[in-house]
Each structure stands twice: as structure tokens, then as C-alpha cells.
C-alpha positions, 0 to 999 in steps of 0.5 A, a space after each residue: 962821220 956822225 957826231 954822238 951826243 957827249 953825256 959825260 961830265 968833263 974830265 978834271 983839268 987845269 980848271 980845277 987846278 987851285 981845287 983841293 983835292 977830294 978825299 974818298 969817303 967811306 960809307 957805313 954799312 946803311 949808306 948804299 942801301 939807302 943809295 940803292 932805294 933813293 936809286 931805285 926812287 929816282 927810277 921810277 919817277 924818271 919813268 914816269 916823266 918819260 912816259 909823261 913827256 912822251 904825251 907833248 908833241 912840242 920839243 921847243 917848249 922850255 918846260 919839256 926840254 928841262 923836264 926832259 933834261 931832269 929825267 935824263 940826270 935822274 937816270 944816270 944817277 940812278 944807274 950810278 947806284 947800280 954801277 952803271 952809266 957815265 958817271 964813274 965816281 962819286 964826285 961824278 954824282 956830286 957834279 951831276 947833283 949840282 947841274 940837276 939842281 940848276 935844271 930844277 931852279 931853270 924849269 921852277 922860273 920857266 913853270 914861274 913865268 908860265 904860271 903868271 902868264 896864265 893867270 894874265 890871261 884868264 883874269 880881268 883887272 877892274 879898277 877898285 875891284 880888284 881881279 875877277 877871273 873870267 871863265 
């Protein structure tokens, strides 16, 4: 049959064994306001990164695809401010948090690399001249 694509984080298991267990934590009265408005932030910025990425025709490029991958965790953890989506709790969230956190270093080393390329393309090193761009 035909594979669907696994979105959901993995399941605790004996990799977590020598883990502590987490203690709920309960939230004061402000906490899920202030949830729901970063939730509804993230909302509206994933959109607008969606409708921006629609605008590259290149899905191999690195910077798309982490892009592509930050707006997808933007969006389950704004679902999970509604209690929506795959992440069910809240160490779900916390799990998702830290892989955005690594996307976004992966895509700020990819957005590094390609700043520096284009800097070797446009500029001419002159000997004790320093560097002149070209235009």
C-alpha cells in the first residue's frame, strides 16, 4: 500500500529510560493567553512563509527545504495552542521546540554558506587594495 508520511514524534521508550520522569506543570491564569497569542503569531508567520516558498520552483535547495520544515513545526505548535495537531502534550511541544531550534541553526549555517558565496562572487580581491565589488 502507500506509505503516509510520519509527523509525529517518537513515542517514549526504553531510550528514555535513565530519564526522570517530568512532573505536570500547572500553568497561572496568563500562561495560556499568552500561548494562545504566540500560537496565533506563529500562525501568521508560517503563512506568510508558506506563501513565500510557494514563489521558489527548486525543492532540492537546502535553504527551501529547512524553511519549508520550520513553517511545518510553526504550524503543529500552533495547532497544539488550540489542541489541535500531533503534538498531544506538553513535552510534545518542548521535543518540537528543540528539533525547530536545530532546523533553525541547520538553515542560519546554510543562509551563512550561501551569504559567503555570494560575497565570492561579486567581489575582486586586488592585492594591497583590499576588496572592490564588481557590479
Amino acid at each position: 500500500g502507500e506509505k503516509r508520511a510520519y509527523l509525529s514524534l517518537p513515542k517514549p521508550g526504553k531510550h528514555n529510560a535513565n530519564l526522570k520522569a517530568l512532573k505536570p506543570a500547572r500553568l497561572d491564569n496568563e500562561e495560556p493567553t499568552t500561548f494562545g497569542k504566540s500560537g496565533l503569531e506563529l500562525h501568521k508567520l508560517t503563512t506568510q512563509v508558506d506563501s513565500e516558498m510557494e514563489k521558489w520552483e527548486d525543492p532540492e535547495n537546502e535553504i527551501i527545504r529547512y524553511g519549508q520544515g520550520l513553517s511545518s513545526m510553526a504550524y503543529s505548535m500552533y495547532l497544539f495552542t488550540r489542541g489541535e495537531g500531533l503534538l498531544k502534550i506538553t513535552q510534545d511541544l518542548f521535543h518540537q521546540a528543540e528539533a525547530f531550534a536545530t532546523e533553525g541553526l541547520k538553515l542560519t549555517s546554510a543562509l551563512h554558506i550561501f551569504s559567503n558565496q555570494g560575497r565570492s562572487v561579486h567581489t575582486c580581491h586586488y592585492p594591497n587594495q583590499g576588496s572592490i565589488m564588481q557590479t
